[in-house]
N, C-alpha and C positions, 0 to 999 in steps of 0.2 A: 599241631594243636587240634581236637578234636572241638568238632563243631557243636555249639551249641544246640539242646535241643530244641524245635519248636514248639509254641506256644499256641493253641487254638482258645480263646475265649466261647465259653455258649453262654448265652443270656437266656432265660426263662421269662417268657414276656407272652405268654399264652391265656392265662387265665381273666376272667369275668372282671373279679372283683363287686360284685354285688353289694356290698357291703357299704361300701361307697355311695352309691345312690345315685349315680351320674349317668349322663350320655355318653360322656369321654370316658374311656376305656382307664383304667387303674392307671396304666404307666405310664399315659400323657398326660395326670394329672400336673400342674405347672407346680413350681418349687424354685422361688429364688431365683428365675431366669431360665430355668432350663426345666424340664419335665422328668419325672421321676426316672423312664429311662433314658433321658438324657445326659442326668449324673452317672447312671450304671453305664454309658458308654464314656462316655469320658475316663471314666477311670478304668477301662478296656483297651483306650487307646494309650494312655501314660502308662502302662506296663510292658511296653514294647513285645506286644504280639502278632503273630504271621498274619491270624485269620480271625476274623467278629462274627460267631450264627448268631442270628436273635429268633428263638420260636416264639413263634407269632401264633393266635386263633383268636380268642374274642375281639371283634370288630378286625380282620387282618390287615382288610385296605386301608384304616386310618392309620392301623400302626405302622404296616409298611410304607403308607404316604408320606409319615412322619422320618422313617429312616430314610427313604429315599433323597430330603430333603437334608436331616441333619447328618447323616452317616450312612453317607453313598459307599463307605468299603465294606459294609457291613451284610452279610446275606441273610435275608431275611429267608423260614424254614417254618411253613404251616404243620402246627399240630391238630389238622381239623377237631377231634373229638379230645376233650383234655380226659385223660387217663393217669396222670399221676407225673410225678418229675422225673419218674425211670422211665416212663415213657417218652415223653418231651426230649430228654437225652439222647434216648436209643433215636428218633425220629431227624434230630440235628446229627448225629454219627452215620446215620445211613444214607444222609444228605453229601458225605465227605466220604466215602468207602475206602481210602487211600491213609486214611489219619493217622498220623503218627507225634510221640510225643508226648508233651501232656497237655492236658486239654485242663480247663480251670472254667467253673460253672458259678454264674452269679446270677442273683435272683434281681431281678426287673421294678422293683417296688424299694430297694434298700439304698436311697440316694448321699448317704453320710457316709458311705464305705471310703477311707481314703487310698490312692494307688497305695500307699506304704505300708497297708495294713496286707493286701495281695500280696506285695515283694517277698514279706513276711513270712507268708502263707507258702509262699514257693520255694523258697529258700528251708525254710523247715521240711518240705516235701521233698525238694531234690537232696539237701543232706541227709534224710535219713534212706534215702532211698524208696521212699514209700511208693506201694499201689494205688497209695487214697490218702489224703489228709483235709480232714475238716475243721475248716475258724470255728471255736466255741468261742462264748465269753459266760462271766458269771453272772447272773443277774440276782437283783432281790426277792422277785414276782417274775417266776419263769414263764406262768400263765398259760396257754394253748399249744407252746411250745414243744420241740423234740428235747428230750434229755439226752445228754451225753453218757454212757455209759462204761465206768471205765473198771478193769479188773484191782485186783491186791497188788500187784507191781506197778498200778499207776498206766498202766497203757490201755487204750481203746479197745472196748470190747466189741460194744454193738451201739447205734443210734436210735433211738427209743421215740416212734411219735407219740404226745401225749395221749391220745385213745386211745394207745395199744399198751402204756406202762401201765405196772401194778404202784402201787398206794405205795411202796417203797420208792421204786422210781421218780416219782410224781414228786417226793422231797429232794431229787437232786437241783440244783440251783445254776448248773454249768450248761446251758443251752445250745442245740445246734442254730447256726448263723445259716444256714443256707448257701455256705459258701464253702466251695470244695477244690481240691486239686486232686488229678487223676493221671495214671499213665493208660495213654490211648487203647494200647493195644489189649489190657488186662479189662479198662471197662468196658469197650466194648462184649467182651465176652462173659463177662458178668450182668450184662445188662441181660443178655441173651437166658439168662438163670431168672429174672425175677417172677414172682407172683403176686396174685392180686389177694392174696390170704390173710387180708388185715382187714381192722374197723372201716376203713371207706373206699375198700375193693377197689385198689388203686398200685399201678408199680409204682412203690415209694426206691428214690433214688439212693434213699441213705442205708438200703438193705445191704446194698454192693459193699457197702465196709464189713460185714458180717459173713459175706460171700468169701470178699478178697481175705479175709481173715483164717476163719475156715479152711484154705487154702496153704496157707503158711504164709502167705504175703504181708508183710509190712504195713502196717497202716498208722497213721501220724496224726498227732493234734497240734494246732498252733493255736494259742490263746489270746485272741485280743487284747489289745492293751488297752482299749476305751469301748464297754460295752454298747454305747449308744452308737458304735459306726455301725451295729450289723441290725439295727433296729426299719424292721420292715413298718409295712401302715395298711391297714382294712378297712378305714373309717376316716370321715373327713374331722371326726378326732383326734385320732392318733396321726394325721395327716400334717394338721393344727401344730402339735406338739413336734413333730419334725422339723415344721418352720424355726419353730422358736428355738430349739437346736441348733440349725441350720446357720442362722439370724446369728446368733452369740459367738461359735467358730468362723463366721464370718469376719463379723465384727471386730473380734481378738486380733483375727489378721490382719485388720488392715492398724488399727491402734498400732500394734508391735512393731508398724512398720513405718510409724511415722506420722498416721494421720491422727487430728483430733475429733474424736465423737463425744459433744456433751448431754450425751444422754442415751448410752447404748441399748437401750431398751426400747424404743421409740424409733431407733431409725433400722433402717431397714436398707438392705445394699444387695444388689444382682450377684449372682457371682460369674458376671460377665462383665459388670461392670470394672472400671480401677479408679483408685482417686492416686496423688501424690503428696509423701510427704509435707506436711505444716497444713494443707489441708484442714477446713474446718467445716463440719455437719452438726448442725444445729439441731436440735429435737424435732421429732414429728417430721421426719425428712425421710424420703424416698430415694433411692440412686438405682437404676432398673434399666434392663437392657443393655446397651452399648455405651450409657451415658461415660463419660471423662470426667473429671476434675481437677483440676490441677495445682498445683503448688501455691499455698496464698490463698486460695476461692474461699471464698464461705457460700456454703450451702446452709437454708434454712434462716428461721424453725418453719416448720410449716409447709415444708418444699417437696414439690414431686418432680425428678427429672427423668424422664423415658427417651432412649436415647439422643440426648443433649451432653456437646460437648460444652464446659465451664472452662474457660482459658484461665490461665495465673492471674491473681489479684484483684479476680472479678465477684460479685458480692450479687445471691440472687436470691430476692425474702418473700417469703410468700407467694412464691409460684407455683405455677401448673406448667411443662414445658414438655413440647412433644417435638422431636428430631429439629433443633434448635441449636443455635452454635454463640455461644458470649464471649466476647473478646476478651482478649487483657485489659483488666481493671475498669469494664463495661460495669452496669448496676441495674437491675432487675426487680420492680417489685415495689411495693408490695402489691396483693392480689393481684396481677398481673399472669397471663394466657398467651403463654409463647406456643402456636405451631407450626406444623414443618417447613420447613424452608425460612425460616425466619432468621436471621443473622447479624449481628451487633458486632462493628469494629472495635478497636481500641477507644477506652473513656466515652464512649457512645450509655446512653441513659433510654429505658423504658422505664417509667414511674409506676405511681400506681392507681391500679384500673383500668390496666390498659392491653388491649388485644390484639396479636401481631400475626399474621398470617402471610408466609411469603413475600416476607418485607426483608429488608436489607439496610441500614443504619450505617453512615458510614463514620468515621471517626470525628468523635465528641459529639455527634448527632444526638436530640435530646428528642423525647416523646416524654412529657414530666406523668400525664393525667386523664385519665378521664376520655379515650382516644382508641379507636378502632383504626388497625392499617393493614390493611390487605390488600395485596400486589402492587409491593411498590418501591420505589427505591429514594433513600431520605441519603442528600448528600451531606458531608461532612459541616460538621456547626452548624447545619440546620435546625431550626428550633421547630417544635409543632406545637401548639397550642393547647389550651383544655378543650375537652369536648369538640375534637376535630375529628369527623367520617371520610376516609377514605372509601369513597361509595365504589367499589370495583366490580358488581354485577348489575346489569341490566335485565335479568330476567332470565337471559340468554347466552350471554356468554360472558366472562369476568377479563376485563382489563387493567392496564396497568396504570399507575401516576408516578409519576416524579417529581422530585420535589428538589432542586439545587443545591449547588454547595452554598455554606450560610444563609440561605433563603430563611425568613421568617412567616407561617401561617399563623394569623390570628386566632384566638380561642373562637369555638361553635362555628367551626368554619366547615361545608361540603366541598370534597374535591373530585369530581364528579367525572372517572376512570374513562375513557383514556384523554390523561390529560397534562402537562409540564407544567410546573414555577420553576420557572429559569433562576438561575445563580443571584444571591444577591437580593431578591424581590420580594415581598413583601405582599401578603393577603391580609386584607379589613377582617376584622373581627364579622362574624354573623354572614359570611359572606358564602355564596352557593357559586362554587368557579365550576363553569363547565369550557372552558377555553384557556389555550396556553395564555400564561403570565410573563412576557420576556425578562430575560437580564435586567436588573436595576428595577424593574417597572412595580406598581401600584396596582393588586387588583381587587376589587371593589364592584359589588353587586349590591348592597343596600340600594332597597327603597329611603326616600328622603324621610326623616323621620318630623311627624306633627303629631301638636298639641292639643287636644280638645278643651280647651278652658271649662270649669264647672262641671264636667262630665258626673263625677261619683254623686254630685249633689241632687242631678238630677235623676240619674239612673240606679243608683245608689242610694234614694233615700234611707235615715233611722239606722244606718247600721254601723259598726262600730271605725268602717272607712268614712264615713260619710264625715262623724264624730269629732275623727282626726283631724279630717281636710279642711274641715268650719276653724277649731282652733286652731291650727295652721296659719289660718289670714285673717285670724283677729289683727288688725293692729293697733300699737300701742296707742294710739290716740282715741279709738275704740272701747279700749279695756276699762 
């Protein structure tokens, strides 16, 4: 059985992108979870290939930071001075002087490409035997694009960039994608051929079809079957418009697969994220990051989860939740500010208005309102009150409280870190605990409460309390 060839991916991940108007560099632009070459490496790695270059130049140590971080197999390869994509090429090939195979070139900015549309792209290459095969698609507004250029029997002539076609070319509507398959050994040597003899004195990469042609060699087209996979971005426009792309094939998949989205236009989902079938996402809903959801939940409307897992049958309305975990058929919300470390057992309740930081809820635990809880652990049937502070900083350093299992806090109550309610026990409404509460016990910091008799009448003259408080204590024998 003769062994497969190998496979080198090179990414094009060199250029400015000025157009853009940012600090961050074009291809760490962020997209749906992952950055613009975060999709082109993903779909680098689901193709089962030997070897990942990515040339690297504008800004190089962000972007290398960036791969070192998400795609440590991937060798990163400076094109100091950008000189054109035959360059950039030649510069990743003389990185590997040994290369063999075919090598497949994808552009750095094109995050919709699916692995299946490459497989594609290979498979048409390796069958025809070709030295070069480049993804076209047709578009309606081919716009700055290269045209594909092809003879009277249908096969690839030359690839045409728009400032270099004539007014006849310029109506062709079959675009280059930027995306190629090569056999190693013939581009390298072709690369070795190019010049800078065009509009923007640049080795353009796509000359090499016209070399290898010239030549007698083979050279292949494989036509995408969805022209928006091979859709690059220059602008935080056209950036815009890839989301919403992005967004909708996202979306499709997860519906198709079981979840409910009432209102797919409005929600928005990572693609790092998962949910699970019968799942429901309500409008105005975000699921980002690492976030879960799972079988039963409802999400939304109104909900942002940044990695927050959502367990089966748990319901969370109007939140805001950063790395936060809800139990099975736990309840969330509304307005309600879950962050990290925050953790709700099974049928455990946060209501709404209320802000959780590094708390832990344990089963059936209730926070209904109106309730800040930071660092702290609420034991099981625990109730908390309205308008109860977990006061966890001193200035200086933040502590923890506890709160028992079925212990009750009264509403407007301070629990003044580091501090226990023992199992069972029970805080006064209005009450400022800065000392443990034992098991069973009563704790109670009110001052005594007094009456000033006549107070408004006299401090209060003429005014519409005073008014009141007179007709108040007319009595009937008076009237």
């Amino acid at each position: 059985m003769s062994q497969a060839p190998s496979r080198t991916v090179v990414v094009l991940a060199a250029g400015e992108g000025k157009r853009m108007r940012s600090a961050t560099p074009k291809v760490l632009q962020p997209l749906l979870g992952r950055t613009l070459l975060g999709h082109v490496l993903a779909v680098a790695s689901a193709i089962n290939t030997d070897r990942t270059v990515v040339v690297v130049g504008h800004k190089a140590d962000e972007v290398g930071a960036f791969l070192a971080e998400a795609a440590p197999q991937a060798t990163p390869v400076l094109q100091a001075e950008q000189n054109g994509t035959g360059h950039a090429v030649r510069i990743a090939l003389d990185a590997s002087p040994d290369l063999t195979g075919t090598v497949v070139v994808l552009s750095g900015d094109v995050p919709l490409l699916r692995p299946e549309t490459v497989e594609a792209l290979l498979a048409t290459h390796e069958r025809a035997g070709a030295a070069a095969t480049v993804l076209s698609a047709e578009v309606a507004e081919p716009g700055g694009l290269g045209r594909i250029v092809r003879g009277a029997d249908g096969n690839l002539q030359r690839i045409v960039e728009q400032k270099d076609a004539s007014a006849e070319e310029r109506r062709i509507r079959e675009i280059n994608s930027g995306i190629y398959a090569f056999d190693a050994v013939l581009l390298r040597e072709a690369l070795g051929k190019l010049s800078t003899d065009n509009a923007q004195g640049e080795e353009y990469l796509t000359d090499v079809f016209a070399i290898l042609a010239s030549q007698g060699h083979p050279v292949a087209i494989e036509v995408a079957e969805f022209a928006f996979e091979t859709l690059g971005c220059n602008d935080r426009a056209e950036l815009s418009r890839l989301r919403v792309l992005m967004r909708d094939r996202v979306n499709e998949g997860w519906m198709r697969s079981g979840v409910l989205l009432l209102d797919p236009a409005t929600t928005w989902i990572d693609v790092t994220a998962t949910l699970e079938p019968d799942a429901v996402v309500d409008q105005n809903s975000q699921i980002l990051g690492s976030s879960s959801v799972a079988r039963g939940a409802v999400v939304g409307p109104d909900t942002t989860l940044i990695d927050t897992v959502v367990a089966e049958g748990a319901t969370v309305l109007r939140t805001h939740s950063i790395g936060a975990v809800v139990g099975p058929s736990a309840t969330v919300g509304p307005f309600s500010f879950l962050r990290p470390g925050t953790r709700l057992a099974r049928q455990s309740k946060i209501g709404g208005f209320v802000e959780a930081k590094n708390a832990e809820l344990g089963e059936g635990a209730k926070v209904p309102h109106l309730t800040y809880v930071g660092d702290a652990t609420i034991g099981a049937r625990a109730n908390i009150g309205a308008g109860t502070i977990f006061a966890n900083y001193d200035g200086v350093k933040k502590s923890h409280t506890t709160v028992g299992e079925a212990a009750f806090v009264g509403s407007d109550t301070v629990l003044i870190a580091p501090v226990e309610v023992g199992p069972g026990a029970y805080v006064a409404a209005g009450s400022a605990i800065a000392k443990d509460v034992p098991a069973g016990s009563l704790g109670v910091t009110r001052a005594q409460q007094r009456n000033v008799e006549g107070w408004t009448a006299r401090k209060r003259p003429g005014t519409v309390s005073a008014a009141a408080a007179e007709a108040a204590n007319i009595t009937p024998e008076q009237d």
